[in-house]
C-alpha positions in Angstrom: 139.1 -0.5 2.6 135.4 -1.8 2.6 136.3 -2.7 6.4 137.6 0.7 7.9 134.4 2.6 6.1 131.8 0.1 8.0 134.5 1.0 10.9 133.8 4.5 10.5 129.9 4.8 9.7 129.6 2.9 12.6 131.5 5.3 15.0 129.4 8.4 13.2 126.1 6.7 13.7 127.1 6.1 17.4 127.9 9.5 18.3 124.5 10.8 18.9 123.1 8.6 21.1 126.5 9.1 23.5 125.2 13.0 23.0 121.6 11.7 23.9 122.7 9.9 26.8 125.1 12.2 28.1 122.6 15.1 28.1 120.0 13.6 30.0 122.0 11.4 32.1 121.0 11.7 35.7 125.2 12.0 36.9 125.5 15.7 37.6 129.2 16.4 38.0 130.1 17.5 41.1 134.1 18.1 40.6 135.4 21.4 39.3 137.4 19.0 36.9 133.9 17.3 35.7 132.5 20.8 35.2 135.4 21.8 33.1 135.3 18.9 31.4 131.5 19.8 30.5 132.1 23.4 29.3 135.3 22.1 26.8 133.4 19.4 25.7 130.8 21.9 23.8 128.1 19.7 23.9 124.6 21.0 24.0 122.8 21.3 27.3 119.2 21.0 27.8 117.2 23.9 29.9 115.8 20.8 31.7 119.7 19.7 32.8 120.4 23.4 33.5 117.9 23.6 36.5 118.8 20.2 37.7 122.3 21.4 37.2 121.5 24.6 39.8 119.5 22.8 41.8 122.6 20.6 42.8 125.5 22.6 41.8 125.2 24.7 45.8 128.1 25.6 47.6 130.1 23.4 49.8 129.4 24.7 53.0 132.7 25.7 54.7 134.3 24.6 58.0 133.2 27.6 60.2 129.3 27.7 59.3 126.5 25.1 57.7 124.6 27.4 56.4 123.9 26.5 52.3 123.4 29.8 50.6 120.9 28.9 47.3 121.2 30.8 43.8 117.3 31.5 45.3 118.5 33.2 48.3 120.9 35.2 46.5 118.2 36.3 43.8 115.7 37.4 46.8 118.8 39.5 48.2 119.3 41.0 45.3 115.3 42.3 44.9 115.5 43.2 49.0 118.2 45.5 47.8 116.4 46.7 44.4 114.5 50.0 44.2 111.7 50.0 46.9 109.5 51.9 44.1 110.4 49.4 41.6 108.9 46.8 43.7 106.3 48.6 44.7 105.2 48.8 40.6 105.9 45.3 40.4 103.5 44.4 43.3 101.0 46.8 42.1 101.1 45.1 38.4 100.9 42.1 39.5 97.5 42.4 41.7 95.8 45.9 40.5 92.8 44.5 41.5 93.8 43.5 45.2 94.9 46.8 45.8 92.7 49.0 44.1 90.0 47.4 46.3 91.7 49.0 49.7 90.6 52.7 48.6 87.0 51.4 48.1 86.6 49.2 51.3 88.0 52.3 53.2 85.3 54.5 52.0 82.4 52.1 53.0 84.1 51.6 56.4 84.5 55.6 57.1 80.8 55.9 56.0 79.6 53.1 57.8 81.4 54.0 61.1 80.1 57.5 60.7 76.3 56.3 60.1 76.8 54.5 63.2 78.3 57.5 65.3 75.7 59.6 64.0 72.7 56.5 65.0 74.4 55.6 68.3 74.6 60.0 69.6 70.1 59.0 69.5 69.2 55.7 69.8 68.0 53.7 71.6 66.3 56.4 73.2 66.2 53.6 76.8 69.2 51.6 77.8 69.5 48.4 76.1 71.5 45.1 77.4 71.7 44.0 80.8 72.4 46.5 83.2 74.8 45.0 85.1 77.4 47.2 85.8 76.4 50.8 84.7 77.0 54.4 86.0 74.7 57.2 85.8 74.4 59.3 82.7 77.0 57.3 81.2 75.8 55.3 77.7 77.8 52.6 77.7 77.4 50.1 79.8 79.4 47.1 80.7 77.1 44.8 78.8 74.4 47.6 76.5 74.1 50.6 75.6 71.9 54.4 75.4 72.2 57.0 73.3 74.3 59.6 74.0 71.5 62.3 73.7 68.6 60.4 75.8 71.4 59.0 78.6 72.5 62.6 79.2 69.2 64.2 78.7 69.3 66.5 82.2 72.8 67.4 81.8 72.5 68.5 78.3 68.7 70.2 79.0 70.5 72.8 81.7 73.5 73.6 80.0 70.8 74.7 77.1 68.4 76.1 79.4 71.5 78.4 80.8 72.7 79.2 76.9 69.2 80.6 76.7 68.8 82.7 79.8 72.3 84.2 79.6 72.8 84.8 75.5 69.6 85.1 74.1 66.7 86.1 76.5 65.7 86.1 80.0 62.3 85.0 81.4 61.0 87.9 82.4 61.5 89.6 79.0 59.4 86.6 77.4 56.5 87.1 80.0 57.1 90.8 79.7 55.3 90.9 76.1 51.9 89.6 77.6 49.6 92.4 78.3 48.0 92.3 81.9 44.9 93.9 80.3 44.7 92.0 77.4 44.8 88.7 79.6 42.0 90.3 81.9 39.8 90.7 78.9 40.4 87.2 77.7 40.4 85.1 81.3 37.4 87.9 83.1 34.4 86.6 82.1 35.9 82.8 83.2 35.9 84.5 87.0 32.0 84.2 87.7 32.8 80.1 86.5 35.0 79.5 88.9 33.1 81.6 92.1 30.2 79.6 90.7 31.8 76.2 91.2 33.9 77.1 94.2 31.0 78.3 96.2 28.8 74.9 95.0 31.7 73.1 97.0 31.6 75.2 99.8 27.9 76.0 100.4 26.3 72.9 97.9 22.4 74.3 98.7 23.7 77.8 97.7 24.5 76.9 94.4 22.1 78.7 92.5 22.2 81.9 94.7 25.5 83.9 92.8 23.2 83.8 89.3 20.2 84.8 91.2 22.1 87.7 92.8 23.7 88.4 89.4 20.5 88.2 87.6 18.9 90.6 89.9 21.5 92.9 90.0 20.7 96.4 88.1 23.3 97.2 85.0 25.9 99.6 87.1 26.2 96.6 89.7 26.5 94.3 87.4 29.2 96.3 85.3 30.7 97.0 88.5 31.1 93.2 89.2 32.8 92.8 85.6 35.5 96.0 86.0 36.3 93.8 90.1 36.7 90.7 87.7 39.0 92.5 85.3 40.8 94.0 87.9 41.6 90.9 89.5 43.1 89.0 86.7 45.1 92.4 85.7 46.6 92.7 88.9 46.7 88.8 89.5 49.2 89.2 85.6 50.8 92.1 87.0 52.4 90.6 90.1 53.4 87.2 87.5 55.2 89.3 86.0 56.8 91.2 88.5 57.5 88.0 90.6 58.1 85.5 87.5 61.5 84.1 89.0 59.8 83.2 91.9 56.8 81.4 90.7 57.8 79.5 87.6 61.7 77.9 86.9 62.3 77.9 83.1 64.7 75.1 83.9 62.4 72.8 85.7 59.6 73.3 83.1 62.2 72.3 79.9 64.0 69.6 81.7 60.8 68.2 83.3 59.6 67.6 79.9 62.9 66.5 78.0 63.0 63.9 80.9 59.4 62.9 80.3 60.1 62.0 76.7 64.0 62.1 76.0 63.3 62.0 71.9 62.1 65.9 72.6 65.5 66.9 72.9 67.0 64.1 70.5 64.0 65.7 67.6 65.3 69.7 68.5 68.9 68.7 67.8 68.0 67.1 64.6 65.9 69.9 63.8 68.4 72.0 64.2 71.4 70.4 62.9 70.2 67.9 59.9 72.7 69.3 57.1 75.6 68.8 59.7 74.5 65.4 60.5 74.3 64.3 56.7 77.7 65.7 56.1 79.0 63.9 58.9 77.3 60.8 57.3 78.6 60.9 54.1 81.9 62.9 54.7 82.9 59.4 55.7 83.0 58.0 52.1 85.5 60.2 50.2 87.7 61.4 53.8 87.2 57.4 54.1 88.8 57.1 50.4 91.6 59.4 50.5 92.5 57.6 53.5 92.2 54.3 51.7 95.2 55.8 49.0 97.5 56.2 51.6 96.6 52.7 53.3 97.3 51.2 49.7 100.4 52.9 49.8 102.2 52.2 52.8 100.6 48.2 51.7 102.3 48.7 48.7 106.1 49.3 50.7 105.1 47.9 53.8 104.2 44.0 53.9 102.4 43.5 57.1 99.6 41.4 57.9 98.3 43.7 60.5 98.7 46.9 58.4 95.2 46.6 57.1 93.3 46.0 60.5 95.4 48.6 61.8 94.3 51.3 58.6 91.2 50.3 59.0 90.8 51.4 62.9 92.9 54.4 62.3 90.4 55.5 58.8 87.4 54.8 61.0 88.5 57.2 64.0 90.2 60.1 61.6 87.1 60.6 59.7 84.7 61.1 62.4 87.4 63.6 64.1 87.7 65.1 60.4 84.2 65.8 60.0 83.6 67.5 63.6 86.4 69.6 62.8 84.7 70.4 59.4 81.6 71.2 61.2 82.4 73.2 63.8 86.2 74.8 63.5 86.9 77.7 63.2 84.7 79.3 65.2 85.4 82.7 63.7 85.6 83.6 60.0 89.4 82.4 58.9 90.8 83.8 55.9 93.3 81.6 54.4 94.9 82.8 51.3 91.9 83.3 48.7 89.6 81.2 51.0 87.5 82.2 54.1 86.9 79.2 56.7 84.4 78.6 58.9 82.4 75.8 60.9 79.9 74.4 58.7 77.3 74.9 61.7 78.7 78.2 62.5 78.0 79.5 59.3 74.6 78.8 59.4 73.6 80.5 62.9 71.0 82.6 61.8 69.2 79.6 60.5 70.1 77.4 63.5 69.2 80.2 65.9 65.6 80.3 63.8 65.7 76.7 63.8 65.7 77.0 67.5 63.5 79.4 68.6 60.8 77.5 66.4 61.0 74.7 67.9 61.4 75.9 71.3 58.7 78.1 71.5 56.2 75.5 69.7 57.3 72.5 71.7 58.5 73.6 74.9 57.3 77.3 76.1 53.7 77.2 75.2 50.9 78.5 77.1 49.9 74.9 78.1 53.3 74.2 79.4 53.9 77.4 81.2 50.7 77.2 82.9 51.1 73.6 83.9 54.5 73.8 85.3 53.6 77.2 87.4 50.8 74.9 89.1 52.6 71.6 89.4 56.5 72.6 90.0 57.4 71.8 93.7 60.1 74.7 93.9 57.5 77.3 92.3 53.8 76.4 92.9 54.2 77.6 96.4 54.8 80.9 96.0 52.5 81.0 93.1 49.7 79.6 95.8 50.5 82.4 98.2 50.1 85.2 95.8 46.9 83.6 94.1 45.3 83.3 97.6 46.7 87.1 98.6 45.0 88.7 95.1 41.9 86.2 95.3 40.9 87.3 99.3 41.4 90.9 98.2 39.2 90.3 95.6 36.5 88.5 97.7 36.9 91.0 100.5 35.8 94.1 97.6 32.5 92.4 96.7 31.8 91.4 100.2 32.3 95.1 101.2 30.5 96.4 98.0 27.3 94.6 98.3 27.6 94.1 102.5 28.0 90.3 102.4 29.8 89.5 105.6 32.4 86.2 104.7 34.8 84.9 107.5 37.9 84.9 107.0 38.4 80.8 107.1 35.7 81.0 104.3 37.7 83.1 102.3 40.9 80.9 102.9 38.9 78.0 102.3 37.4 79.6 98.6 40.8 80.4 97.9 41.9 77.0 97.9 38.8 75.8 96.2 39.6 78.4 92.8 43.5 77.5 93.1 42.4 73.9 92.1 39.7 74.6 89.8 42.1 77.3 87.8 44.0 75.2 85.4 40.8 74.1 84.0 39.8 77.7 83.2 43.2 79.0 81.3 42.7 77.6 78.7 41.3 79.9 77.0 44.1 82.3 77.1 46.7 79.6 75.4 46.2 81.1 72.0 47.3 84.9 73.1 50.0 83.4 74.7 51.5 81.3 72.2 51.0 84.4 69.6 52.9 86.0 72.0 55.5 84.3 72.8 56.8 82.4 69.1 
């Protein structure tokens, strides 16, 4: 009796170490008998001998393929096959961060991209790199490149130069509002000045003898000589103005000096359009953000390396197009449901136009310009020379005849020439009336 109870405890003591070393033996059973075996025999598993137990337990491959298809493989099938928006919130939870940064980085690319159009349409103002492939009036070149504005500086200077003469005014309305006897009054009393110096060239020991002669001269002679002066500059004006087309090109004198300094014509478009060019500046950030949403989303369904690169060249060209369109379309006053749309630029074209005007008038048509381009244009300053020498030997033949002074008529050419080249330093002082005139 004593013996079959130590028997016994013995067998009951034993038992859990065959559990123990059953459990965590490292024999998996392979055999669908084993297996059974293992589920009948109730005995508790371990998670550790569960893995190991799916790790080995694969299935046998079969006679017409070696592929080995893993409980892992099956479990990515079945999430390939899930909900794609399920997945998409599972990705999103898992990296917020990650992909709430795409929005942001899209902004700073749309506005850095647009800063840079908005840098590159003006500077540099000369080509830089090395020049050596480059075509003319093109910016880029194969290794440098010009601003867009100072590289096509002609080209742009005509087409503006034509907007002005065929929608807003023609030159001979703008020379029009000078008055002929106005000027005489204010360039007259410079005539005796330039007889003076013209006839020290010609005759150097007569110098002194037209003040002399003046001096001695009674007061009707005297005011005789002032009313030939007038006379001459009025009718000198009046035949400008009657001939302007012939002796002075608008479009020589405002491309001459946009191509002289190409930041004149850079400085009137910035003058002109500096809201526009901010808005295309910073339009870039938020069109450059609600870009960014959609490049998170189609990241968020659509895993592609390239996807990003890819949104990121497509944000950068969309919101440059989107902000010229913005600025610029529609031309016309659009009424769109409760909503009236028009160009940003176009709706401000009375301030442009006054914008414009401004500047053109206080930079480009003043007196000092006019004047200098009607004496140093090669297409104009001959016909100008042939109608100053026409007025000037009329004018010399009335005194001659007035007071009997016999002059040749080389003498007379020759004096001619002599005032045409000491003129532009006596206009001067009519730059003032002009400029008044012509803002």
């Amino acid at each position: 009796m004593r013996a079959e109870f130590l028997i016994g405890l013995l067998l009951v003591s034993s038992l859990p170490c065959k559990v123990f070393c059953f459990c965590h033996s490292p024999r998996i059973p392979r055999f669908a008998s084993e297996r059974r075996f293992s589920q009948q025999a109730r005995y508790p598993i371990s998670s550790l001998e569960s893995k190991i137990h799916r790790l080995h337990n694969r299935r046998r491959p079969s006679r017409l393929t070696t592929t080995v298809v893993s409980d892992d493989a099956n479990d990515s099938k079945q999430q390939r096959r899930s909900n794609p928006f399920s997945r998409a919130i599972r990705k999103f939870r898992e990296r917020p961060g990650t992909y709430l940064l795409i929005p942001c980085i899209a902004a700073c690319v749309g506005w850095i991209t647009n800063y840079m159009a908005v840098q590159m349409i003006f500077y540099p103002t000369n080509f830089w790199g090395i020049p050596l492939i480059r075509k003319e009036e093109v910016p880029l070149g194969l290794l440098g490149w010009q601003g867009i504005v100072p590289c096509k500086t002609r080209k742009m200077s005509i087409a503006m130069v034509n907007m002005v003469t065929t929608q807003l005014l023609t030159v001979s309305e703008v020379f029009a509002k000078l008055s002929p006897q106005k000027c005489a009054q204010i360039l007259g009393p410079k005539v005796p000045g330039v007889v003076k110096d013209v006839i020290h060239e010609i005759m150097p020991l007569a110098g002194s003898v037209p003040g002399a002669v003046y001096a001695g001269m009674d007061a009707g002679a005297q005011k005789a000589l002032q009313s030939m002066n007038t006379q001459f500059v009025s009718s000198l004006v009046k035949s400008m103005q009657g001939n302007i087309d012939k002796i002075f090109s608008l479009q020589n004198c405002v491309v001459n000096q946009m191509l002289q300094d190409r930041r004149v014509l850079g400085e009137l478009f910035r003058k002109c359009g500096q809201k526009e060019l901010d808005f295309l500046t910073n339009s870039g950030l938020w069109f450059g953000f609600l870009l960014g949403i959609i490049q998170m989303v189609v990241a968020l369904f659509w895993e592609n390396p390239w996807t990003l690169s890819v949104g990121g060249a497509i944000v950068g060209y969309l919101t440059n197009w989107l902000a010229l369109k913005w600025i610029f379309e529609p031309v016309h006053p659009t009424k769109v449901g409760p909503f009236v749309l028009q160009g940003q630029f176009l709706k401000r074209q009375k301030e442009v136009s006054a914008e414009f005007s401004k500047f053109f008038a206080s930079k480009l048509l003043t007196g000092e310009k006019l004047w200098h381009s009607i004496f140093t244009d090669p297409s104009t300053s001959p016909a100008f020379a042939a109608m100053f020498h026409k007025h000037f030997s009329d004018f010399v033949s009335r005194i001659s005849n007035s007071f009997s002074m016999g002059i040749d008529p080389e003498t007379i050419r020759r004096a001619g020439e002599r005032a045409l080249s000491k003129l532009p330093n006596h206009v001067d002082a009519i730059y003032p009336y002009m400029d008044k005139k012509l803002a």
